[in-house]
C-alpha positions in Angstrom: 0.0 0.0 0.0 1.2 3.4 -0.9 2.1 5.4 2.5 2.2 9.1 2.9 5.0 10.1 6.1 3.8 13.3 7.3 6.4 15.1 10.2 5.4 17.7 12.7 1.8 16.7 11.8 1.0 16.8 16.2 0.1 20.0 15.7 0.3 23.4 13.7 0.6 23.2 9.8 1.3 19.4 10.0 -1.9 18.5 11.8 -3.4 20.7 8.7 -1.6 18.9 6.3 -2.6 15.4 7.7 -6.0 16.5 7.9 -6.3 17.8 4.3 -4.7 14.7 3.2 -7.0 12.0 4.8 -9.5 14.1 3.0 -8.0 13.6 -0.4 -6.0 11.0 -0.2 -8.3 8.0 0.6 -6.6 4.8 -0.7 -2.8 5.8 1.3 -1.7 4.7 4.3 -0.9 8.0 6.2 1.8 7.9 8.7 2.5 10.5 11.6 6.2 10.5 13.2 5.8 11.8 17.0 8.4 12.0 19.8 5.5 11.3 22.0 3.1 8.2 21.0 0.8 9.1 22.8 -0.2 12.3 21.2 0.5 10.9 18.2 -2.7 8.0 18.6 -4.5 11.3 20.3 -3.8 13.0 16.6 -4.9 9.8 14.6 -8.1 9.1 16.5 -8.9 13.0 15.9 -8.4 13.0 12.3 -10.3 9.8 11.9 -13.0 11.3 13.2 -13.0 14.1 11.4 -12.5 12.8 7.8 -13.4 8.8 8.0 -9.9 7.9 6.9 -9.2 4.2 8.0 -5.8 3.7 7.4 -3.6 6.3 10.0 -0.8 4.7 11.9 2.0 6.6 14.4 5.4 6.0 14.9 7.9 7.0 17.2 10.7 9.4 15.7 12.6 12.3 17.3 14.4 14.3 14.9 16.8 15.3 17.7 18.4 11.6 17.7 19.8 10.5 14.5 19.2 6.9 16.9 15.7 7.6 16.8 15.5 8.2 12.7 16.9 5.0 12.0 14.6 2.6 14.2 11.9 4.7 12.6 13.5 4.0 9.2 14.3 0.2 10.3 10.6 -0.3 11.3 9.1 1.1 7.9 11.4 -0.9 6.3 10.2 -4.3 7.6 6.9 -3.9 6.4 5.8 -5.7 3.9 5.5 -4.1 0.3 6.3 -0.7 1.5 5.8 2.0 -1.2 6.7 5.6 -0.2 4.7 8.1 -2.5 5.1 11.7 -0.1 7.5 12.6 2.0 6.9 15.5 3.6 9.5 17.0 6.0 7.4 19.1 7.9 8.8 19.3 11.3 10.7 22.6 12.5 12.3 24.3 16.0 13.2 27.4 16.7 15.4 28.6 19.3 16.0 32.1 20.4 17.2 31.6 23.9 19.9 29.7 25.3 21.9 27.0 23.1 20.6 24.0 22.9 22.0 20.8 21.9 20.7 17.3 19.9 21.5 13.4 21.6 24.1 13.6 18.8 25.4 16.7 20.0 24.3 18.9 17.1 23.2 22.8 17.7 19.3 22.1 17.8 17.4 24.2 15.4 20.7 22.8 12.4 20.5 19.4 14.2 16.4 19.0 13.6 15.7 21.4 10.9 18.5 20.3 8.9 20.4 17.3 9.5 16.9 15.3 11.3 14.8 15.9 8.2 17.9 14.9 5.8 18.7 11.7 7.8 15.3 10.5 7.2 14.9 11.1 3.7 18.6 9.4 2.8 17.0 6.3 5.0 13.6 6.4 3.1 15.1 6.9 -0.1 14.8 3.1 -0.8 11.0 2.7 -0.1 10.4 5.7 -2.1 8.1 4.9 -5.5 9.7 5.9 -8.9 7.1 8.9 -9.3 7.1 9.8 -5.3 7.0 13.2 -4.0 9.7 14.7 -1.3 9.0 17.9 0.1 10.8 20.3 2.6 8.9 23.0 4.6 11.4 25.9 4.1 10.8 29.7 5.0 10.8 33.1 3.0 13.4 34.0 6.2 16.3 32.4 4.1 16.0 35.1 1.7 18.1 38.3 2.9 16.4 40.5 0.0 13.0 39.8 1.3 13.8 41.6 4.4 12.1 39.4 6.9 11.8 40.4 10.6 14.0 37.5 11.0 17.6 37.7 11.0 19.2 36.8 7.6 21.2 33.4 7.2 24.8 33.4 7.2 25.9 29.7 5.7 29.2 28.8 6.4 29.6 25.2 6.6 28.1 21.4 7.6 30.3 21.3 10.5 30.4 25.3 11.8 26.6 24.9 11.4 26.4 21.3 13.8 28.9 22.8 16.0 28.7 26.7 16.1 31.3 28.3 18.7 29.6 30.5 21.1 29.5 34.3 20.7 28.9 37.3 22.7 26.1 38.3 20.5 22.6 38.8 21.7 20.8 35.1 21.9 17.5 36.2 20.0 19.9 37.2 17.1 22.0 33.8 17.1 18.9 32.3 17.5 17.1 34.0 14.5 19.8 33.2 12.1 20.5 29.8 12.8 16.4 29.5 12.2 17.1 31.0 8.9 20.2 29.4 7.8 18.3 25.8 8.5 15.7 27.3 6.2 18.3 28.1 3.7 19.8 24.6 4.4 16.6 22.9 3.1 16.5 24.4 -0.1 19.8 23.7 -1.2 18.9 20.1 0.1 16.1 20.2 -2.3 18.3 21.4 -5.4 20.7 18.9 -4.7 18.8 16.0 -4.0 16.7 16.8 -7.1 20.4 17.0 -9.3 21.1 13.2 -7.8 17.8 12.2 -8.5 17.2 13.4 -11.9 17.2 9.8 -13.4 14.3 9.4 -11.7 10.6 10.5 -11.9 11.0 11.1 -7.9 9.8 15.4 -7.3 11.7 17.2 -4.7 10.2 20.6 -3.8 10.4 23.3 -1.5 7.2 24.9 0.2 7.0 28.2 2.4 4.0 28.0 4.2 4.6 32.2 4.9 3.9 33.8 8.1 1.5 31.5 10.3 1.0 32.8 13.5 -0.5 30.8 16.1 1.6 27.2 15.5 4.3 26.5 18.6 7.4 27.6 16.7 7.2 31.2 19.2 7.1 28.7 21.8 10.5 30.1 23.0 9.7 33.6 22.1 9.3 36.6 24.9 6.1 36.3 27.3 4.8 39.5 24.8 5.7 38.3 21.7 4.0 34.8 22.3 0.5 36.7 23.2 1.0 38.8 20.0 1.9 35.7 18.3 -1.1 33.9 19.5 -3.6 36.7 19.5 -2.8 39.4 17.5 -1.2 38.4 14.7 -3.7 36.2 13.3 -5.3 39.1 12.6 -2.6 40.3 9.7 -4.6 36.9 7.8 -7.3 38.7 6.3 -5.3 41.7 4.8 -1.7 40.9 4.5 0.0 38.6 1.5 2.0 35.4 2.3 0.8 35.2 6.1 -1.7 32.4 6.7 -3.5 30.3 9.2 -2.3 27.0 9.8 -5.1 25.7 8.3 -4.7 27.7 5.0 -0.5 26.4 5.2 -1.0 23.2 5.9 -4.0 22.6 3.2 -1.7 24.4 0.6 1.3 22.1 1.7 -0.8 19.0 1.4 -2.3 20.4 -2.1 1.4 20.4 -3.0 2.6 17.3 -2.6 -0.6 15.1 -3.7 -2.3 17.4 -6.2 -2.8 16.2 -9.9 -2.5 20.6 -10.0 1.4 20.7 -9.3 2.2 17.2 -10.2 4.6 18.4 -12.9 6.5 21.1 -10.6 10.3 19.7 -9.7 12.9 21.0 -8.0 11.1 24.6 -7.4 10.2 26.9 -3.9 6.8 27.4 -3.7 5.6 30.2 -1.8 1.9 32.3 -1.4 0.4 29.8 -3.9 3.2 30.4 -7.0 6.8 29.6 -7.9 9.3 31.9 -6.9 13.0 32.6 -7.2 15.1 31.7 -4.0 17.6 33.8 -2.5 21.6 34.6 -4.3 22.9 31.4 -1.7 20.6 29.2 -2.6 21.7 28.5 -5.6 25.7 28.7 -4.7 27.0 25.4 -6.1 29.9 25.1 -3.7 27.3 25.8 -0.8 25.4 23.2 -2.2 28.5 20.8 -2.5 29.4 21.3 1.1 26.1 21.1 2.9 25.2 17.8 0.6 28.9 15.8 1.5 28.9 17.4 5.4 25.6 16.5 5.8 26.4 12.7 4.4 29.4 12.7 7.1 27.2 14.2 10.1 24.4 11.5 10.0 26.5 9.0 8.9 24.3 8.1 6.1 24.6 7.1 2.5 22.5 8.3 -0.6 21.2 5.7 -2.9 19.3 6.3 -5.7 
């Protein structure tokens, strides 16, 4: 049976995602990763009851434990006729306070944004069907000319970014940029993933879901800005472009992948319901090179096509 793996879908635009796909997608098994099971079946039973979709499983994964992603990945694997047709790497942190660290070791927000997300796509790679669909959830904040709120991404390297050396600068702006540069990390995942899979009919895309006030990700934000985040801000929905509820993201995500609509679209960024243009970085080749190889050493995975 053809299985659809939906992270961060506990809550936020992934819940919205899963939802909107148990609507559409009727025949797929849909599968939702949780660090805690529990909330997980709480998630399942929910969106069963919502949509009549009989075929939602969850299993245990916790981006922050490259451990974790490959007992996930080992226990997908052992089922029988196993057939990947979505992807979609939906889960995200952010951290504006005090460092924090992965089991591995890795700076958080890099460690699950990034090198989490890639770890379980190199691992699922070999269940994936010829014509499947892989998307990253990304964020207009990796784009320095957009001019974000958000401090712009500075990528240096694999390694710099897993272990950053601590600075003297203010911890909501370390904090911001890492947050970006693991946005900017997942787009040059999807170019180069989509380069080393371009002998296949497998789609790798990028998806900015825009401004979504009220999900978690201000979870470590000032006492102020989590009330505005919460309250206030979903306001800016009914006027403002590119900021949505995470109903409105996560339905556009799921319309994405799984849509006869976009079915053609390959290796693109798709943000406020259109392809756009990613920022200068993005498209760096030697960036590229050096995320894609560090990234392979990191995780301590291989790619196979």
């Amino acid at each position: 049976m053809d299985s659809i793996i939906i992270t961060g879908a506990t809550s936020g635009i992934g819940f919205e995602c899963a939802l909107r796909m148990a609507q559409i997608a009727k025949n797929e098994q849909i599968i939702i990763p949780a660090r805690n099971i529990k909330a997980g079946k709480e998630v399942i039973e929910k969106i069963k009851d919502r949509t009549g979709h009989k075929n939602l499983t969850s299993l245990e994964l916790d981006l922050a434990s490259l451990q974790s992603v490959r007992q996930f990945s080992e226990k997908l694997s052992r089922e029988k006729n196993l057939s990947i047709s979505i992807l979609i790497n939906n889960a995200g942190v952010q951290n504006i306070g005090e460092t924090q660290y992965t089991t591995d070791g890795f700076e958080q927000t890099f460690g699950v944004n990034h090198l989490g997300a890639f770890a379980l796509t190199m691992q699922l790679l070999p269940s994936m069907k010829n014509d499947g669909h892989i998307t990253f959830t990304s964020s207009e904040t990796h784009d320095p000319a957009l001019k974000t709120p958000i401090e712009p991404p500075i990528y240096t390297s694999a390694q710099e970014l897993a272990y950053p050396k601590e600075t003297s600068e203010k911890r909501n702006l370390v904090g911001q940029r890492r947050y970006s540069t693991s946005k900017l990390c997942n787009i040059m995942t999807t170019y180069e993933l989509q380069e080393r899979l371009k002998h296949t009919k497998i789609r790798v895309n990028a998806y900015d879901p825009g401004l979504t006030p009220g999900t978690g990700l201000a979870r470590t934000y000032t006492p102020v800005m989590r009330f505005l985040w919460k309250n206030v801000f979903p306001v800016l929905t009914l006027f403002k472009s590119n900021i949505h509820t995470p109903a409105q993201a996560g339905k556009n995500l799921a319309n994405l992948a799984y849509s006869e609509k976009y079915k053609d679209l390959k290796e693109i960024y798709f943000s406020d319901g259109k392809v756009v243009k990613t920022s200068v970085d993005s498209y760096n080749r030697s960036f590229q090179k050096d995320l894609w190889n560090g990234s392979l050493d990191l995780t301590k995975t291989t790619f196979t096509e």
